[in-house]
N, C-alpha and C positions, 0 to 999 in steps of 0.2 A: 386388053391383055398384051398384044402386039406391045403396044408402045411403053409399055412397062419394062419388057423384057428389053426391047431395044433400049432403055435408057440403063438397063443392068450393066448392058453388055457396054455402054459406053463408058459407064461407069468404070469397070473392069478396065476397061480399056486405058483411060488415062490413068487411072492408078495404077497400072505396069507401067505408062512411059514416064510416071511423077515417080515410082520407086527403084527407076534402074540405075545402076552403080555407072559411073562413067570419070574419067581420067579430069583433073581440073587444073592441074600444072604440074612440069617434069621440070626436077632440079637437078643441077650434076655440079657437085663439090670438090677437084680435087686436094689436095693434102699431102706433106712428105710421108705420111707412115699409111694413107691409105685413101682412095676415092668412095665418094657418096653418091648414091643416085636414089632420090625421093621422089616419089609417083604421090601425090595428094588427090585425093578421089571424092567423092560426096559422099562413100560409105566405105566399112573395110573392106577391101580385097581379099579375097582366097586366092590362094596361089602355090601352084606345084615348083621345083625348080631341080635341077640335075646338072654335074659337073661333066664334061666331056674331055676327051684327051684327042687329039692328033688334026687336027691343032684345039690349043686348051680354049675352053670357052666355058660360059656360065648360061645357061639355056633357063627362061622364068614364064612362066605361063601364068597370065592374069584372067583365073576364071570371070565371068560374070561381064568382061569388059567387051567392049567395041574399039578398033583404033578409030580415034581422032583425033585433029593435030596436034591436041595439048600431048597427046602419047609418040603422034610423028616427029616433034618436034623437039624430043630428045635424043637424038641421032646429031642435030645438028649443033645443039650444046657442048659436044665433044670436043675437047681441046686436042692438037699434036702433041700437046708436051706432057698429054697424061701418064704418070708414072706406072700406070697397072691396066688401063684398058687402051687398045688396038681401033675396035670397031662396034658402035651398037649399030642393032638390027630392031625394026622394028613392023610386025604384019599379022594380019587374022588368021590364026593358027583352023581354027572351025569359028562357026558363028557364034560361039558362044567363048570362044577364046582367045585371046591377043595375047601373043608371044615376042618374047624380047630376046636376042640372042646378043649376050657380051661375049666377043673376041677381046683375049688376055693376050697380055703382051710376053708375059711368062707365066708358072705355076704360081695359081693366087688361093687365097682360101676365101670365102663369103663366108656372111654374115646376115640374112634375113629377118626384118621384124619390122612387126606394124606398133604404131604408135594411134592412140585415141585421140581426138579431137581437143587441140589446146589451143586457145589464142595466138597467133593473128588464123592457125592453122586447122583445117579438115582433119579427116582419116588420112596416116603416112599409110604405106609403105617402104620400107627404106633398105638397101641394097646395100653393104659395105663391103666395099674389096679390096683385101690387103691381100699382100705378097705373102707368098710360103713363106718365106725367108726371115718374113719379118714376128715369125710366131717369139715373143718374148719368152719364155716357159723353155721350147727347144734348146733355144740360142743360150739360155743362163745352163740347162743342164749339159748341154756339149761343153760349157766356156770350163762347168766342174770337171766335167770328166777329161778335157785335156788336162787342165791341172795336175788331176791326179797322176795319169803319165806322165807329167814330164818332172814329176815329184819324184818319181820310181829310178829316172835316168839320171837326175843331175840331188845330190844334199839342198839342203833348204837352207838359203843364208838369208836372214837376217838382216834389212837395210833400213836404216834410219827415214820416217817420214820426211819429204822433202815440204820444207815450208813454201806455203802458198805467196805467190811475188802478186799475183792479180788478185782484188776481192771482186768476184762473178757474183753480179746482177741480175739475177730474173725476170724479166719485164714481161708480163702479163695484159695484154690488151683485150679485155673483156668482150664474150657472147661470138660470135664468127658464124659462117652458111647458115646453117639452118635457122640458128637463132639472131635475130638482128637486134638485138636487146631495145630499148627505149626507144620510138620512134619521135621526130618533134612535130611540132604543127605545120613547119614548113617540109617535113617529107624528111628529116636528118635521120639515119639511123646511127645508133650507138655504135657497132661496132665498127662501119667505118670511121668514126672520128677517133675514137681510142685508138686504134690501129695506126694512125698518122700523129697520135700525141709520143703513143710507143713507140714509133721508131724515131723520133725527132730526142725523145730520151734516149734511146740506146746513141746514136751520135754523139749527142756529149758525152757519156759515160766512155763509149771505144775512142773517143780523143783524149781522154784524162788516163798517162801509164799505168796511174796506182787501180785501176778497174776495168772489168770487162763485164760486156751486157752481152744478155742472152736471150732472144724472144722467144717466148714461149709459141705465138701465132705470127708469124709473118706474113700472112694472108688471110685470104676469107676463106676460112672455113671452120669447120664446128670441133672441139676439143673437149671434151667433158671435165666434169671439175675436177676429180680424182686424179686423171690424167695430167694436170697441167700439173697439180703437183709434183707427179710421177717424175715429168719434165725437167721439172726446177732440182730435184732431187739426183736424178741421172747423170745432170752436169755438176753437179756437188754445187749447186748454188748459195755465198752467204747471206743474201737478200732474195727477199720474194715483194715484189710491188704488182700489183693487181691494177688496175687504170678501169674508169667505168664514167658513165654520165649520164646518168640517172632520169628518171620521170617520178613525178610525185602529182596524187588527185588534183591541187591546188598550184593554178598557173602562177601565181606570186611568190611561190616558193623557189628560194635562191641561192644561189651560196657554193662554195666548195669544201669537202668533209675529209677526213681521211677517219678509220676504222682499223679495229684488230680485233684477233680474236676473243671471247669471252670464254671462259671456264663455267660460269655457273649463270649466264643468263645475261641478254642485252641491259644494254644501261640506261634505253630509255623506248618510249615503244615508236621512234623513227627510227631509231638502230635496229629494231626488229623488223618495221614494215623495210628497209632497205635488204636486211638480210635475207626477209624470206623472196625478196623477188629475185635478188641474186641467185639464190638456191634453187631456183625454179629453173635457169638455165638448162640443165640436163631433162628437162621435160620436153624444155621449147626443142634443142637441138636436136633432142633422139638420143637415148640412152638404152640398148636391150638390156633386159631384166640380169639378161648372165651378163653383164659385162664384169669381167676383175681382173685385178692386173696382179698375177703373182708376187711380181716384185714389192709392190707397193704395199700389198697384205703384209709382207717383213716388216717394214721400218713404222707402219703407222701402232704401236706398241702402246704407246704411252699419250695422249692428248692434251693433260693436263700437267704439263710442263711450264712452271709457272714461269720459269726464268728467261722461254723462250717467248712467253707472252709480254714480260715486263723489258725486254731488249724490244720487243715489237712495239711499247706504249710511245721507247723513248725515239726510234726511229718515227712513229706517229709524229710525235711532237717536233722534232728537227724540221719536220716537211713541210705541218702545218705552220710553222714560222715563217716558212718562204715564200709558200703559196700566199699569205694574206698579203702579201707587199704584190702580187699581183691581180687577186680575184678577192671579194668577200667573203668570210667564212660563215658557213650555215650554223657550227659551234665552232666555240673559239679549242675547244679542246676535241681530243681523240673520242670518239664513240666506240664502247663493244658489244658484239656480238656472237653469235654462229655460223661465221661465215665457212662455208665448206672450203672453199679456196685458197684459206687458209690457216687451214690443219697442219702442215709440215710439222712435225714436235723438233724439228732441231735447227727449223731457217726463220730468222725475224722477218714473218710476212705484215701487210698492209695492204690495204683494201682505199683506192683513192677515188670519190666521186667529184671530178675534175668542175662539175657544174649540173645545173639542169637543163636537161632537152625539153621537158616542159614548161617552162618557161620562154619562151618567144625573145626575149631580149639575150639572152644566155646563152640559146638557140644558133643564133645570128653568130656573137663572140665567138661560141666552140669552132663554128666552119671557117674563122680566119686562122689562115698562117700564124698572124700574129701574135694574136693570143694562145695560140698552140704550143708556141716557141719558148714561148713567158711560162706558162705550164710547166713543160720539161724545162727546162733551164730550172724551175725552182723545185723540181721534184729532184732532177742532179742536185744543187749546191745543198739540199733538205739534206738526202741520201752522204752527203762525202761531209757532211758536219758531223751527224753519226758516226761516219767511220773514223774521223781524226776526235772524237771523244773519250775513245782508248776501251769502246766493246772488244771483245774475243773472237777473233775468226776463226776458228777450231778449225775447218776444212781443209785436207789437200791437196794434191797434184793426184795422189793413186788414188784411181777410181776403184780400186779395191778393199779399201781401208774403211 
């Protein structure tokens, strides 16, 4: 009987230390519109959290948890040059509570929410802190309501749209923090290499007078897909170029694609299996259930604009002409699909899978200069063939128009 109950009890026993929640890596993302901080744990966190003023801070209590280092060791991920946070703190509030104290650098708002277990990743928890200042919704209804005063003081005249002298570029460098998109056999992750193809584009384009580039990501960090649109739209962008570099099951799989959007359904079922992993993005990164973006509910009206789809086939095919004089193509022609990224219903976007990270030889090609250079250089002269073909840049200087 003794030794029954003693093996109950050991029983009991490792199964509380095999089912306790514990920290497994602290990540800290910052961002021009906002900083991330992602707690990855082995199960969900519960957690209280409260705002404080004098001085402002974000006060978060991780029930269930212990600190250790993976939780110490976000204190020390903090950069000086973060735009919203000052100082983390991090100590065992009671034994059964580990508390994180964020020092703001001025009035910020949060954002708290856990994400489920998705490849490469655990249970998040994820921390998002933007500035007061930066509440988009606020800032459109103050921008009305001065209008309307200064309607009241001064007649309303009338000025002719001034034409656009630059066609603005959107460069789009796929997946950032959280999400690393395709990783290769030798360790490459996707977002870094598009990131260094993107801005090797953007340089040529800001040395050519007739165009100006615009990144959508300048760094690492995570951007959801609605968003980027949002982006490309803010600055009245006439081009939307997406950059990506791909994994596919089958390591012999090669080649470089470009894509647009579909209306009524992919064109073949690789243009699908590409589109859904792209789509999957806002899962990898963390996306809370509310997120929306006011503005961006306005203009997405209409999706099936066919004319900005069939301006987007011919900007395809400009591109994919230049790229094959560098890299092989996986189709000789433009693929479509659903790509979320690009929905804009009024900017000729494109979707480019520069190469495969799966692929081991391809792999090697992406991480040189070289071939990086050869990329952009024929994604520019793809891109400025389209525009000297005599499409329509409707856009213009008033970002109110």
């Amino acid at each position: 009987m003794k030794h029954c109950i003693l093996f109950i009890l050991l029983l009991i026993s490792s199964f509380n230390s095999f089912s306790a929640n514990e920290v497994k890596e602290t990540r800290l993302w910052p961002a021009p519109d906002y900083t991330r901080i992602t707690i990855e744990s082995s199960a969900k966190i519960n957690n209280d959290q409260m705002m404080l003023k004098n001085p402002e801070r974000i006060v978060i209590d991780l029930k269930g948890i212990s600190v250790n280092k993976a939780l110490k060791d976000l204190s020390s991920k903090l950069k000086q040059n973060d735009p919203n946070i000052l100082n983390i703190r991090v100590g065992q509030f009671t034994p059964k509570v580990s508390r994180i104290v964020i020092d703001l650098k001025k009035s910020a708002r949060v954002k708290i929410f856990s994400l489920p277990p998705v490849a490469p990743y655990k249970d998040r928890l994820v921390i998002d802190v933007y500035p007061a200042s930066n509440d988009k919704l606020s800032n459109l209804l103050n921008k009305i309501e001065k209008k309307q005063i200064e309607q009241k003081k001064t007649p309303v005249i009338k000025e002719k749209p001034k034409k656009k002298k630059q066609v603005v570029v959107a460069i789009d460098a796929g997946h950032g923090g959280e999400d690393p998109g395709a990783i290769g056999k030798y360790g490459t992750k996707e977002k870094k290499i598009v990131l260094q193809i993107a801005k090797k584009l953007s340089k040529l384009i800001n040395a050519d007078p007739k165009m100006k580039a615009y990144l959508v990501r300048d760094s690492d960090y995570f951007i959801p897909l609605k968003k980027r649109v949002s982006k490309a739209r803010k600055v009245k962008a006439d081009i939307f170029i997406s950059i990506h570099a791909d994994a596919f099951r089958k390591r012999n799989v090669s080649g470089s694609s470009v894509f647009a959007l579909s209306e009524k359904g992919a064109t073949s079922a690789f243009a699908k299996f590409i589109a859904n992993k792209e789509n999957e993005a806002d899962l990898i990164g963390g996306v809370s259930i509310d997120d929306k973006d006011p503005l961006l509910a306005k203009t997405l009206l209409d999706l099936s604009q066919s004319a900005t789809i069939n301006d987007s086939l011919k900007l395809a095919n400009f591109v994919l002409k230049e790229i094959k004089k560098v890299n092989n193509l996986h189709k000789k022609y433009p693929e479509q699909a659903g790509f979320a990224v690009l929905k804009a219903p009024d900017i000729p976007s494109i979707l480019i899978e520069a190469a495969f990270l799966s692929n081991p030889q391809e792999e090697k090609q992406l991480k040189t200069a070289k071939f990086q250079n050869k990329l952009a250089k024929a994604i520019y002269l793809g891109t400025k063939e389209y525009i000297k073909s005599g499409v329509s840049i409707a856009s213009t200087n008033d970002p109110d128009n």
